[in-house]
C-alpha positions in Angstrom: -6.2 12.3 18.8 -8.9 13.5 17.1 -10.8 11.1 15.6 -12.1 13.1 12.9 -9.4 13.8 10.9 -6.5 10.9 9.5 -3.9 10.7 12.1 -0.2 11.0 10.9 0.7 7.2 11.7 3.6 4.9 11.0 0.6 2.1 10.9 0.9 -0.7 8.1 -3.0 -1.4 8.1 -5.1 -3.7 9.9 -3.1 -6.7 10.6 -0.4 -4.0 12.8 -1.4 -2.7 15.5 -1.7 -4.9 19.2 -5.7 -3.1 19.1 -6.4 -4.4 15.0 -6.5 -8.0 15.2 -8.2 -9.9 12.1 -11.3 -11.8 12.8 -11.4 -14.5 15.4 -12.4 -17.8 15.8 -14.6 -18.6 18.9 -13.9 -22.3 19.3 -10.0 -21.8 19.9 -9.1 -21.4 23.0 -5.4 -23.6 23.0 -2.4 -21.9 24.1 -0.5 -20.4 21.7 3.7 -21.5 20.8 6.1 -18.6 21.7 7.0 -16.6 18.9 10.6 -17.3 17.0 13.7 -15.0 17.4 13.4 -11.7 14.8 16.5 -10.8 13.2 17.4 -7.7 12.6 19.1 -8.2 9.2 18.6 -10.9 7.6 20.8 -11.5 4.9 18.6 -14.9 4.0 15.9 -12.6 3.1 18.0 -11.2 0.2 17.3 -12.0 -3.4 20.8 -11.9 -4.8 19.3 -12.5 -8.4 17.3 -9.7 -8.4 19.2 -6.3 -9.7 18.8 -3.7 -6.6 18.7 -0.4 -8.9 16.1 -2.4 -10.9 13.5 -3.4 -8.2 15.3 -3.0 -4.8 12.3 -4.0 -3.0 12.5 -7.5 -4.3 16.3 -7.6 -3.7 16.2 -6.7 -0.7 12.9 -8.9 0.1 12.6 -11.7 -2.3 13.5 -14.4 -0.6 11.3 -13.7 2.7 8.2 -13.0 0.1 9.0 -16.9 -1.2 9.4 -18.4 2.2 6.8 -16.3 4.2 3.5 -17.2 2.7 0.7 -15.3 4.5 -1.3 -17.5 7.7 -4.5 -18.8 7.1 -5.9 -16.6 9.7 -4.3 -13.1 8.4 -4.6 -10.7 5.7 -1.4 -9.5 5.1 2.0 -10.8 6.7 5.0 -8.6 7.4 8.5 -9.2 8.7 8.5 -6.2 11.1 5.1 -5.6 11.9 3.7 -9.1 11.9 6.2 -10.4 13.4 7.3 -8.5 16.0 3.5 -7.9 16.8 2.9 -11.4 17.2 5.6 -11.1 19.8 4.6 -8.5 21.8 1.2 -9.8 21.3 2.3 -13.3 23.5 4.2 -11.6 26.0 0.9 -9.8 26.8 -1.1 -13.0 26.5 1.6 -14.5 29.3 0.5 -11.8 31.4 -2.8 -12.0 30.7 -3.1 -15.4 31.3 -1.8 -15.2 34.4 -4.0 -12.6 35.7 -6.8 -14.1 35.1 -5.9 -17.5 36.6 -4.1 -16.2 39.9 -4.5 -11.9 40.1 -1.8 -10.4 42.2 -3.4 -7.1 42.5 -6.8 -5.8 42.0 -5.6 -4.3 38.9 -4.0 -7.4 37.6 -7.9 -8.8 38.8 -9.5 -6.7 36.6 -7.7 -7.1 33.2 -7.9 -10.7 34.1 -11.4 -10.7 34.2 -11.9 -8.8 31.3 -9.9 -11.5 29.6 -11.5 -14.3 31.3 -14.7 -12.8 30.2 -13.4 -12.9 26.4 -11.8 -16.2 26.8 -15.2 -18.1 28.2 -16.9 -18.8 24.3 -19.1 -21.4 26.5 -20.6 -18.7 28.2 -20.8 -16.6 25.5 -22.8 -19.7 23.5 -24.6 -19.9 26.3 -26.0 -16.9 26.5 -27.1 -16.4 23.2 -28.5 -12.9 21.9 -29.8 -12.2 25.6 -27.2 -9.7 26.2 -27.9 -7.2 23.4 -31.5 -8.0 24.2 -32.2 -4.6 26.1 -30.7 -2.7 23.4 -33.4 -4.6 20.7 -35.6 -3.8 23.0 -35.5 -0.2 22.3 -34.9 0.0 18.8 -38.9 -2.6 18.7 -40.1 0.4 20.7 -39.3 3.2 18.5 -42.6 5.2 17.3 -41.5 7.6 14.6 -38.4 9.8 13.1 -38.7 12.1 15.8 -37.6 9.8 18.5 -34.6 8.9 16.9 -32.6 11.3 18.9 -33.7 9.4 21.9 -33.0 5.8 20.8 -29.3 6.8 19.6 -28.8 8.7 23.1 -30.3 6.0 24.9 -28.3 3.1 23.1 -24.8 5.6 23.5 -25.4 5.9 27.3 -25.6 2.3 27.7 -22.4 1.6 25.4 -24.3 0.1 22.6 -23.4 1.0 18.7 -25.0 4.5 18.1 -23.9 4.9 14.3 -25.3 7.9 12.3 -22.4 10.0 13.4 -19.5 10.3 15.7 -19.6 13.0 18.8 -16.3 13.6 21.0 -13.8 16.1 22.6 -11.6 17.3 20.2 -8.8 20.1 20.2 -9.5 23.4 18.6 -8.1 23.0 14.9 -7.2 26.7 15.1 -6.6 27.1 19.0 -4.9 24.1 20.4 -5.1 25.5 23.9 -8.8 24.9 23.6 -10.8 21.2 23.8 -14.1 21.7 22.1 -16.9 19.1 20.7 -16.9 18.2 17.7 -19.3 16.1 15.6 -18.6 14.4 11.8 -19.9 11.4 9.5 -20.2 7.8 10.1 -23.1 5.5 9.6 -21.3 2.6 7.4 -20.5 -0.8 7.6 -18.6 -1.3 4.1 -14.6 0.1 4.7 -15.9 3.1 2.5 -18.3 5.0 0.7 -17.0 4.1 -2.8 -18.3 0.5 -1.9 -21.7 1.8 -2.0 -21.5 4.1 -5.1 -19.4 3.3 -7.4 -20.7 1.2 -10.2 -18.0 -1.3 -11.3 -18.7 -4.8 -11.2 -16.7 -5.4 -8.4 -18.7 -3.4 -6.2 -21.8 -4.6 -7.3 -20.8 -8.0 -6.7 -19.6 -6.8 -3.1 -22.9 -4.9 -2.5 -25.0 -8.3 -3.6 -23.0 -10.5 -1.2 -22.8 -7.8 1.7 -27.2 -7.8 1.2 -27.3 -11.5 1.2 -24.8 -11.5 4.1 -27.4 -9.2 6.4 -30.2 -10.9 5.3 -28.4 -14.2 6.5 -28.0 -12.3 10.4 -31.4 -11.3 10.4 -32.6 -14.8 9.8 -29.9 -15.7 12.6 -31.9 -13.5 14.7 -35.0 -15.2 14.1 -36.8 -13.5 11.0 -38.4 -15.5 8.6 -36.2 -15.2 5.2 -38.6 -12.8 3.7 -38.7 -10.2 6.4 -34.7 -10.8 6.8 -34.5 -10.0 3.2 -36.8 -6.9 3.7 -34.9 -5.8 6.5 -31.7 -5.8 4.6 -32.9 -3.9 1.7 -33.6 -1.5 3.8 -30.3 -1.4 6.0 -28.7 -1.0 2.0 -30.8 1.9 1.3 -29.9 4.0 4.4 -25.7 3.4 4.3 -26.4 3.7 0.5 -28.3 7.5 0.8 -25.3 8.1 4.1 -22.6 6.9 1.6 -23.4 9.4 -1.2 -23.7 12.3 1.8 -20.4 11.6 2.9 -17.1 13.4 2.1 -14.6 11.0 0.2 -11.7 10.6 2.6 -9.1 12.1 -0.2 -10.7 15.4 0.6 -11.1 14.7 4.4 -7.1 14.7 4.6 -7.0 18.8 4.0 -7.7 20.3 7.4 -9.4 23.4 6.1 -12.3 21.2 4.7 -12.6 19.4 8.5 -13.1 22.4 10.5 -16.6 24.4 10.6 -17.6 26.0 13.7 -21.4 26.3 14.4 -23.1 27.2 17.3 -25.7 24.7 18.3 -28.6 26.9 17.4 -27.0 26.9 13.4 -26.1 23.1 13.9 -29.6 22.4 14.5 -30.7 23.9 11.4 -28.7 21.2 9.5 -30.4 18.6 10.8 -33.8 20.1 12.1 -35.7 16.9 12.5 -33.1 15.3 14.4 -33.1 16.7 18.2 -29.2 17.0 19.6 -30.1 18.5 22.6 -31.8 15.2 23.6 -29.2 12.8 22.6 -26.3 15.5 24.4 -28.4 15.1 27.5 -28.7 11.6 27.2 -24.8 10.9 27.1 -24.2 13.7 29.8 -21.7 16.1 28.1 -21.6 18.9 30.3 -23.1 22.5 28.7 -21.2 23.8 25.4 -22.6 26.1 22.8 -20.8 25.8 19.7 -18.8 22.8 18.0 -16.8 21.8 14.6 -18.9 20.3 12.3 -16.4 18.4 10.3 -19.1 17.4 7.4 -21.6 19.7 7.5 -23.4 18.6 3.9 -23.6 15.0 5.6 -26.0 16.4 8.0 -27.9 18.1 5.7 -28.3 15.2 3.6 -29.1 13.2 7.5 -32.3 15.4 7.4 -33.5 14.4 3.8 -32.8 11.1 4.9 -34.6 11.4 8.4 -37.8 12.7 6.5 -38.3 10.0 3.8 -37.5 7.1 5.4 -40.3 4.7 6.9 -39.7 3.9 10.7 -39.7 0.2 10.4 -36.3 0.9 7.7 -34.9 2.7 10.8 -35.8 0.1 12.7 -33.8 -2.6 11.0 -30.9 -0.4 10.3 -30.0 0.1 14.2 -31.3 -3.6 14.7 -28.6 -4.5 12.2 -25.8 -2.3 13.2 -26.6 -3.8 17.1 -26.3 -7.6 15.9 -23.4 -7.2 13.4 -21.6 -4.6 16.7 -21.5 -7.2 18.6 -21.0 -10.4 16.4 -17.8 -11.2 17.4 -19.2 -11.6 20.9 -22.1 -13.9 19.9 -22.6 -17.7 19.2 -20.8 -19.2 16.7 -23.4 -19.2 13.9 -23.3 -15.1 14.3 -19.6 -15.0 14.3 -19.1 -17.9 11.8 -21.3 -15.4 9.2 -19.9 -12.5 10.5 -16.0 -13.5 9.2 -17.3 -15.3 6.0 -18.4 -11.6 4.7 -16.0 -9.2 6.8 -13.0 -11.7 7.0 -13.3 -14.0 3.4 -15.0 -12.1 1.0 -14.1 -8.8 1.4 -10.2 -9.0 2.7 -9.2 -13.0 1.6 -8.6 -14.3 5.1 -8.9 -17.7 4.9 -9.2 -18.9 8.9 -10.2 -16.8 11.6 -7.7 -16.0 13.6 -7.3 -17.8 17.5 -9.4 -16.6 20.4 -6.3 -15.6 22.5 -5.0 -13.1 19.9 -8.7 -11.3 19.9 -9.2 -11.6 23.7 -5.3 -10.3 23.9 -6.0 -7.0 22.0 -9.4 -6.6 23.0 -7.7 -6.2 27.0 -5.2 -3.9 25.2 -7.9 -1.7 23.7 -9.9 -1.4 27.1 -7.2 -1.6 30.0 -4.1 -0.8 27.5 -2.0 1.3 30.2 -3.4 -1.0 33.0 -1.6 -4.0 31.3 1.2 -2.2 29.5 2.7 -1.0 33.1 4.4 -5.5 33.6 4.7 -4.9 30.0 7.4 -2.1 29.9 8.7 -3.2 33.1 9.5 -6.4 31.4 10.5 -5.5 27.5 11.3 -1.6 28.0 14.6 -1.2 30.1 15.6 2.7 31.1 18.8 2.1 28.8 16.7 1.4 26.1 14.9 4.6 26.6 17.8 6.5 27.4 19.2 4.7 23.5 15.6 5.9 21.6 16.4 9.8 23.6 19.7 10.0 21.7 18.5 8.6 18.3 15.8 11.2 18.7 18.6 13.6 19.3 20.1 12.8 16.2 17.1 13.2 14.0 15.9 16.3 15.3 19.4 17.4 14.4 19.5 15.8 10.7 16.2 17.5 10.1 17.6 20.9 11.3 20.2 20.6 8.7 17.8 19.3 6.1 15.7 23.0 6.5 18.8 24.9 6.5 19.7 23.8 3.0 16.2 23.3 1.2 16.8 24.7 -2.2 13.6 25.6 -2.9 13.1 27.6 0.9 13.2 31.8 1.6 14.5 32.4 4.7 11.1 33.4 6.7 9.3 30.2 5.9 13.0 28.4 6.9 13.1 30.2 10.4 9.2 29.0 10.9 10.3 25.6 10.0 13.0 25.6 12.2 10.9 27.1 15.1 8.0 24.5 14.5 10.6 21.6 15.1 12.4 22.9 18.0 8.7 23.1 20.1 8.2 19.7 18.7 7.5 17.2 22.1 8.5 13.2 22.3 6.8 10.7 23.9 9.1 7.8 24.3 8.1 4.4 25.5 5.0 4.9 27.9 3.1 7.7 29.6 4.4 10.1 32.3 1.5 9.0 34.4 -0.8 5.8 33.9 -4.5 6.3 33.4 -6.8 5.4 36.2 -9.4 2.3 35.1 -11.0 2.4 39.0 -14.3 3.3 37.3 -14.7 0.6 35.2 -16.6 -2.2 36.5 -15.6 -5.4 35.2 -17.6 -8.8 35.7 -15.8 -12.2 35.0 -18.9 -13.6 33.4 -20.4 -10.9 31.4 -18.0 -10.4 27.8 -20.5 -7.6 26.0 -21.4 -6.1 29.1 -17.8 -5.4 30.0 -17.5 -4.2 26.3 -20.7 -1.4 27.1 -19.3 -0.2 30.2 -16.0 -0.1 28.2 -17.4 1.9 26.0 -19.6 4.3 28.2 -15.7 4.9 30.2 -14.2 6.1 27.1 -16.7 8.1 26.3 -17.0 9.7 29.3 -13.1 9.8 29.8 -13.6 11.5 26.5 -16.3 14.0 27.1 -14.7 15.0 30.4 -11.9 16.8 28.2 -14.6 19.0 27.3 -13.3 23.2 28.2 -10.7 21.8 30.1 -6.5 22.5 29.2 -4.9 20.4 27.3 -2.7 17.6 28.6 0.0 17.1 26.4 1.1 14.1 28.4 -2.1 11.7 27.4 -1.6 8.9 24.6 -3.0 7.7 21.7 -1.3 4.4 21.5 -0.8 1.4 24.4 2.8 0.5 25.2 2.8 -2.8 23.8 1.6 -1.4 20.5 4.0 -1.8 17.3 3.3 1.4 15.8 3.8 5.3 15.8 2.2 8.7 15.1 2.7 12.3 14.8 0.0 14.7 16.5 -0.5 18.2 14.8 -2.7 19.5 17.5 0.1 18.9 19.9 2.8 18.9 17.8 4.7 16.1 18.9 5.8 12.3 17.9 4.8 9.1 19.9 6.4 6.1 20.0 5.1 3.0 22.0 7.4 0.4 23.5 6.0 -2.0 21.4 7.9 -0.7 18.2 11.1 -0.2 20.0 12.3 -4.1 19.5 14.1 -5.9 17.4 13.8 -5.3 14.2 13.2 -2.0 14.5 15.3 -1.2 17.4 18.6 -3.3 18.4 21.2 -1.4 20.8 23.5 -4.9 20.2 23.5 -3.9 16.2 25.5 -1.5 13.8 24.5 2.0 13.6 23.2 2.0 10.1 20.9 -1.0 10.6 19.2 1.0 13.9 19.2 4.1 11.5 16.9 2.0 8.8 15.1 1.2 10.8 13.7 3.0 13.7 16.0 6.4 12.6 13.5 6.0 9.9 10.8 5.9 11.7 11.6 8.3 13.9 12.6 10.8 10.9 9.1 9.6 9.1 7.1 10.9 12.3 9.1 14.3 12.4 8.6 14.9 8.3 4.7 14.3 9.2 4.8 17.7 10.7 6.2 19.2 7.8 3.7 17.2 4.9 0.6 18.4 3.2 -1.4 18.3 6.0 1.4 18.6 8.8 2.7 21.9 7.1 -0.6 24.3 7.7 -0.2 23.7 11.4 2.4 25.8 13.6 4.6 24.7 16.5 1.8 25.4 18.9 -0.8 22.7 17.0 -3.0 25.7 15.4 -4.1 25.3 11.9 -2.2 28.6 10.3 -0.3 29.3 7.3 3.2 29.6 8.0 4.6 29.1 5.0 5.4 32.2 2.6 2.4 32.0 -0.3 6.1 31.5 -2.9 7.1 28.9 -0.7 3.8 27.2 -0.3 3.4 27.0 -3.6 6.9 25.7 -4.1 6.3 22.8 -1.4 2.6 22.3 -4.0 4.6 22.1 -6.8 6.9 18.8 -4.7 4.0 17.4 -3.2 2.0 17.5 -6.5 5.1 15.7 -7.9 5.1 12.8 -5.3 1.2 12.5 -5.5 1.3 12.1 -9.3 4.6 9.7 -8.8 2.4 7.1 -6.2 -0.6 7.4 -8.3 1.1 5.3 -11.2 1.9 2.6 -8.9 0.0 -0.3 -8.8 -1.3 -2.1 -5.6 -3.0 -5.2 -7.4 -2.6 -6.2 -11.1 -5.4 -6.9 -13.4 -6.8 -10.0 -13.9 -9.0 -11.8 -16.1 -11.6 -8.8 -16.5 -10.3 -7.4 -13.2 -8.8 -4.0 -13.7 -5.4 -3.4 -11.7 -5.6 -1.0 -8.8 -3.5 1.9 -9.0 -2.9 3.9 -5.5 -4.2 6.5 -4.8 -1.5 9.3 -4.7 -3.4 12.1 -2.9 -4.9 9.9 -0.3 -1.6 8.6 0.5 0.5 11.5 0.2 1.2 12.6 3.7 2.4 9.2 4.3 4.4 9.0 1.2 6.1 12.5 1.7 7.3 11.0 5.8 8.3 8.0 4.4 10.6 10.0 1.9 11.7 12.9 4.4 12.3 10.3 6.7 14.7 8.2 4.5 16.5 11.4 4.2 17.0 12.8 7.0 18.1 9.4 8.8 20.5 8.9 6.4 21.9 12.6 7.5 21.8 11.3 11.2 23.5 8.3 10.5 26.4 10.2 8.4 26.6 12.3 11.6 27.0 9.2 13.8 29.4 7.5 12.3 31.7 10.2 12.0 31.4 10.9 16.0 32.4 7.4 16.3 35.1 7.4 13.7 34.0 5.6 11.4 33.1 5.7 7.5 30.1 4.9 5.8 31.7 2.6 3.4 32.7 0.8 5.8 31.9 -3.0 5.6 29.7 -6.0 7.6 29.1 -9.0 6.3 30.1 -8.2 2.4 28.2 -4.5 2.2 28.9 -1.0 3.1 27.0 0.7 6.3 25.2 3.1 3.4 24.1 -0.7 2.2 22.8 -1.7 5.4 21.2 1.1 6.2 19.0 1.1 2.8 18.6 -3.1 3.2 17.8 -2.5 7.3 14.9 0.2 6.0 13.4 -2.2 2.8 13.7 -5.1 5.3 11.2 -3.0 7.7 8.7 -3.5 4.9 8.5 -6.8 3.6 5.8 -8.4 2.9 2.6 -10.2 1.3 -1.0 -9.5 1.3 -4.0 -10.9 0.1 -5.6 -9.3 -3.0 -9.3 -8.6 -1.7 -6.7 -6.9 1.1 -4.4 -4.6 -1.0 -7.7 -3.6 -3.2 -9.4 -3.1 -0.2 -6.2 -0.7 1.8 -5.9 0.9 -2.2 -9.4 2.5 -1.3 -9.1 3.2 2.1 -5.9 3.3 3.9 -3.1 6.0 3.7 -0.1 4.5 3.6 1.2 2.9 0.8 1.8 -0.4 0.5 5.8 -2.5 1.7 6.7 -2.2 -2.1 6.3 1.1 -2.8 7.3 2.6 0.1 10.7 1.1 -0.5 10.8 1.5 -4.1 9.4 5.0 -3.7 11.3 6.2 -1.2 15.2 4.8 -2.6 13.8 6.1 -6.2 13.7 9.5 -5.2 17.1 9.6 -2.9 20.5 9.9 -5.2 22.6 8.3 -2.0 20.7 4.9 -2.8 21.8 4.9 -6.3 25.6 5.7 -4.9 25.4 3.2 -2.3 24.6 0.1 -4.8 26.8 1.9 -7.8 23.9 1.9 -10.0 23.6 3.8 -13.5 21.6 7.2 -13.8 18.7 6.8 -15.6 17.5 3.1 -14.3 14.6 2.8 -12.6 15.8 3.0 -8.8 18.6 6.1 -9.4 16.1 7.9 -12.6 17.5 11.6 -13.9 14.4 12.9 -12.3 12.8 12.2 -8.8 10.8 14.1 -6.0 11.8 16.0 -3.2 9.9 17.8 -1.1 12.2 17.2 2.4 
């Protein structure tokens, strides 16, 4: 995936994903209880005093929201997500476990030892700051400005954090056949740039606690409190002056605005006293002479900074950005600071979260198709891939049909539409062919070394794309992960085993519950090809107008409608002199438009099914109609609660909208829901006037 740009994913937010684990605590190390049994309807969860046309949402989740309060140690708690990821997440510990006490293979040896290495805190106490020792080293040893370009290249080729920007093999926004480098902004450690600038008192509060918090590490390190302090104005300054040269991620979501090609001579000039050909040499990417420049101003405004600031400020900004890389990895006094700020403050976590569950996902993020081959083996049967195949079917034809009849469509764009989804690709389950880890050294008794030479095998797994064809076949996910995502570059959807369980995913259920659940899914990841961002690429992955200019700004006019409808929704409410925080409708837009196409065009699928099978959608289980079901299985998906500090935090940063809206969003602007539940035109979840885009 390319890593500059905001992939098309399914994601909830942090707390998903098998790789996004909250922070950890160091000192627990007992074995975790197995998971309970997920349902995949659960009628308990139903709040029958709540009006379903009025707030379906809280019908259909009210009464999990009252009995599921959110763990100490997590930020937000979802029925689907959370829970099934904690499942998947102990099956994997099992086999971790396992490996590392008796290996049965020198595979299962060396994801063993990675999590032995993770596992052994006393070590890791032990040891102190010794092991990120060398990399101090360097940045004590740095002379002037000039040499910067050495010290980042020399800290990248040892697997170190290099922030200041982000360099990887990327596909060709406008030839797909093509892999290319590509460069873009980084540099932070706040979750965005608005943390730095913007002047409300909330931020200013954040910024005074995220300086006291860096002062706090420094003196951790060993540096008397007024140096510390010194050292931390000075890491504020720098991410302050990177902050303000970065593009806002609204704007980073149009495609157009992340695609600059430069050769490296005209690169240079961006940047002139920072030297790339040293750090490219240093981190071994094989000859190239042009690249995409994703933010070019940022490097401009790299210079300015480059040239004013005093060497001992750059100095404790990488020093910094070493310690707080690795903190998770340190003692306990590091780590113990390191979730106070990151965990508490800033996203309301109240405990940090067991060792086995970090150790778990950081195996799954290193040796993620090493592991995830027992995985599948165990939790992915061919007849459950062989099920996903024809639910696939299904949707590909539902979305056919949905093009056919778009109101608002001329024929041309329709018969481009129709082409682009025909050449779309799916990746069910788990890769064609595993990835080969025989290059990565492990070492049973050395955690943040295994994580450099982690890093330095990505990278270089990475780089080695670089003027080579593009395999279609490679993944951006591990099996085991509960998630999926759309690639516009290839053009096609990708769904781990990990999300293809109960309750997303149950062959031994009705139709319309599987249809709520992963049809919408499934139907979400196909519409992301066909959103704002989705639509300027063809069926071959290149970034090109397809689209009619009457039709494009038709689908404008639809998208502009959904943006304007998710920017009145609130994700926190005002308190006290704490304004409420409204989403943000264009950041979240391509997720919104999926999560509406998808609703749609599952809903087609399932009409489609049942009447192969004979049977009719007002048909009845357990007191409600399959169109009931369906519409209760897909709210039931999203359940959930979340800390405030959290859904502030994901209202400034993440894409997706949160469990509420995305229900309440989605059925609000879909006439069936209002027919299903018998509901009035005009109230709020069946209104005279919603937004369709698919």
């Amino acid at each position: 995936m390319n890593c500059f740009r905001l992939a098309s994913i399914l994601i909830l937010a942090a707390a998903t994903a098998l790789a996004q684990v909250p922070a950890t605590s160091q000192a627990d190390a007992s074995k975790p209880a197995p998971p309970a049994a997920i349902k995949s309807f659960d009628l308990a969860a139903i709040d029958k005093t709540a009006d379903p046309c009025a707030d379906f949402y809280q019908y259909a989740c009210g009464n999990w929201i009252k009995s599921n309060p959110i763990p100490a140690d997590q930020v937000r708690w979802a029925r689907s997500f959370s829970l099934l990821g904690e499942r998947n997440r102990y099956l994997l510990w099992q086999e971790l476990d396992a490996a590392a006490a008796n290996p049965k293979s020198p595979l299962e040896k060396q994801f063993g030892d990675y999590f032995a290495a993770c596992m052994n805190t006393g070590l890791v106490e032990q040891k102190g700051l010794e092991p990120i020792a060398p990399a101090l080293k360097r940045i004590a040893h740095l002379k002037d400005a000039h040499h910067l370009a050495t010290l980042i290249g020399d800290l990248a080729s040892e697997g170190s954090p290099a922030p200041l920007f982000r360099f990887r093999v990327e596909q060709d926004q406008k030839d797909s056949s093509l892999q290319i480098a590509g460069i873009g902004q980084a540099g932070l450690s706040l979750p965005d740039r608005d943390y730095y600038i913007k002047d409300t008192k909330r931020f200013q509060e954040i910024r005074k606690q995220y300086v006291e918090h860096v002062t706090r590490i420094f003196t951790l390190a060993g540096d008397s409190p007024d140096q510390a302090a010194k050292e931390a104005a000075a890491v504020m300054e720098i991410e302050t002056a990177l902050a303000t040269a970065s593009t806002d991620r609204t704007e980073m979501r149009d495609p157009e605005k992340r695609y600059h090609i430069y050769t490296l001579a005209d690169f240079q000039k961006l940047t002139p006293d920072f030297d790339y050909a040293v750090y490219f040499k240093a981190i071994d990417v094989r000859p190239f002479d042009t690249l995409n420049v994703a933010t070019p101003d940022f490097f401009k405004g790299l210079n300015d900074l480059l040239a004013r600031e005093p060497i001992d400020a750059w100095k404790s900004y990488f020093r910094w950005h070493t310690i707080h890389g690795s903190a998770e990895n340190l003692p306990k006094a590091f780590f113990d600071e390191n979730f106070a700020f990151f965990g508490k403050t800033l996203q309301g976590q109240q405990e940090p979260t067991p060792r086995w569950k970090q150790c778990t996902a950081m195996t799954d993020r290193a040796l993620g198709e090493a592991v995830g081959q027992d995985w599948v083996k165990q939790n992915f049967p061919p007849a459950a891939k062989a099920s996903m195949d024809q639910l696939v079917a299904a949707l590909e034809k539902a979305l056919g049909d949905d093009i056919k009849t778009l109101p608002w469509m001329f024929d041309a764009t329709r018969k481009a539409a129709g082409e682009k989804l025909a050449m779309i690709r799916n990746k069910i389950g788990y890769p064609e062919k595993w990835r080969d880890y025989s290059a990565l050294k492990v070492e049973r008794e050395d955690l943040i070394g295994n994580l450099r030479r982690n890093a330095v095998f990505e990278r270089n797994w990475n780089l080695n794309h670089l003027g080579k064809p593009v395999d279609e076949k490679e993944w951006g996910m591990t099996p085991p992960t509960v998630n999926a995502y759309y690639e516009s570059s290839l053009n096609d959807i990708n769904f781990p085993a990990g999300i293809l369980q109960p309750p997303f995913f149950d062959f031994t259920i009705d139709p319309a519950v599987n249809f709520g659940g992963i049809g919408v899914v499934i139907g979400h990841e196909m519409t992301h090809g066909f959103d704002d961002q989705g639509s300027k690429y063809d069926g071959k992955g290149n970034l090109r107008e397809w689209q009619t200019p009457e039709d494009r700004k038709a689908f404008t006019e639809r998208t502009n409608c959904v943006a304007d409808e998710y920017s009145g929704f609130e994700a926190a409410a005002a308190h006290g002199d704490v304004p409420a925080q409204k989403l943000n409708g264009k950041l979240t837009l391509g997720e919104n438009t999926a999560d509406n196409g998808g609703l749609r065009i599952a809903y087609m699928a399932l009409l489609d099914t049942l009447a192969a099978q004979g049977k009719s959608i007002t048909g009845k289980i357990d007191g409600y109609t399959e169109a009931q079901r369906y519409f209760l299985g897909f709210a039931q998906v999203w359940c959930q609660n979340q800390t405030e500090p959290s859904a502030r935090q994901a209202a400034l940063t993440d894409p997706h909208s949160p469990g509420r809206w995305r229900t309440n969003g989605s059925v609000q602007n879909f006439d069936e829901f209002g027919k299903a539940f018998g509901c009035a035109k005009g109230q709020p979840m069946y209104p005279v006037n919603s937004c369709r885009v698919w």
